[in-house]
N, C-alpha and C positions, 0 to 999 in steps of 0.2 A: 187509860188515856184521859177520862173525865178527871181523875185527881192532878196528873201534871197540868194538865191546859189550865184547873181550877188554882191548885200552886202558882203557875205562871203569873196569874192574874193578881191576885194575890201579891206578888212581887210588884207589878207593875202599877198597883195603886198605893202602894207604900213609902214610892216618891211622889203621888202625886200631887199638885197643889191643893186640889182640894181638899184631899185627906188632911195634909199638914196643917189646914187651918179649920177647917169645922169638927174634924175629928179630935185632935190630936189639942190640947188646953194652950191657950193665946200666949201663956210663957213661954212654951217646946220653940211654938211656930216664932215669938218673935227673937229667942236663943238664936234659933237656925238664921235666920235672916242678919242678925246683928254679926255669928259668925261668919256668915260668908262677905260679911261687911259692904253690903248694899247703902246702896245711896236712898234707899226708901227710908221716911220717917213716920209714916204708918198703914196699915193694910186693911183698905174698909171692907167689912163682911160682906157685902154682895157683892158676887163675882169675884171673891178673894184669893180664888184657885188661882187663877189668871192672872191677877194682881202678882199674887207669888211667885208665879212664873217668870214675870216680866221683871218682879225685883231680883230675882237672882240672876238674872239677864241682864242686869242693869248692876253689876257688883263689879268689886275690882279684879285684875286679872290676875291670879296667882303667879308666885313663883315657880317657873319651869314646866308652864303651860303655852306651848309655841300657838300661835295664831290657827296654826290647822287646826289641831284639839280643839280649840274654843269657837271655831266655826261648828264646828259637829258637834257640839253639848248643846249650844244654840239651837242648831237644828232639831235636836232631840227636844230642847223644851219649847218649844212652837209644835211639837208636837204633843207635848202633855199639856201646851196651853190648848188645845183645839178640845180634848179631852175634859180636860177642866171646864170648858166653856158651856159644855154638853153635862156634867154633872154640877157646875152652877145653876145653870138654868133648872133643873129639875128639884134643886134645893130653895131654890128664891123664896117664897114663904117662909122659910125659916131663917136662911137671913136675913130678911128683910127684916123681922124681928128682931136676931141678936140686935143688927143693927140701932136700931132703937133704943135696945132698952140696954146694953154695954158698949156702943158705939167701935170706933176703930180700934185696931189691934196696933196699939202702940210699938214700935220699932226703938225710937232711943228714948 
């Protein structure tokens, strides 16, 4: 049971915002962002989980994605923003640093 629940989790941070931008190098995070073709033009390191969140929240709506669907993706990322907000906060010293010292995570 500990290895599924550990799996699951496992999955469920591997979208997350903040993973995709502290873990994961400023190119991956701003590939992803530029594919889903967000109106964001940069993502600052503190609190970038959430930022993330909000920019792919804030992207165009695909083809053959009806209004229901994209209610419920929404939903779903207010919920990995809530998350994100809880593993920002715990990171702040560190990016408050990146911040600094390589500033925003460039989008276009």
């Amino acid at each position: 049971m500990r290895i599924q629940a550990m799996m699951l989790a496992a999955l469920m941070l591997g979208g997350c915002g903040t993973v995709q931008t502290v873990v994961r190098g400023d190119k991956e995070a701003a590939d992803s962002l530029r594919e889903e073709k967000t109106y964001c033009g940069a993502v600052p390191r503190i609190y970038s989980g959430v930022t993330y969140d909000f920019c792919m929240m804030h992207a165009e709506l695909r083809d053959g994605v009806d209004a229901f669907d994209y209610n419920n993706a929404n939903f779903g990322m207010l919920i990995d923003a809530a998350a994100s907000g809880v593993l920002d906060t715990f990171l702040l010293p560190y990016t408050i640093y990146r911040q600094h010292a390589d500033g925003s995570i460039v989008i276009n």
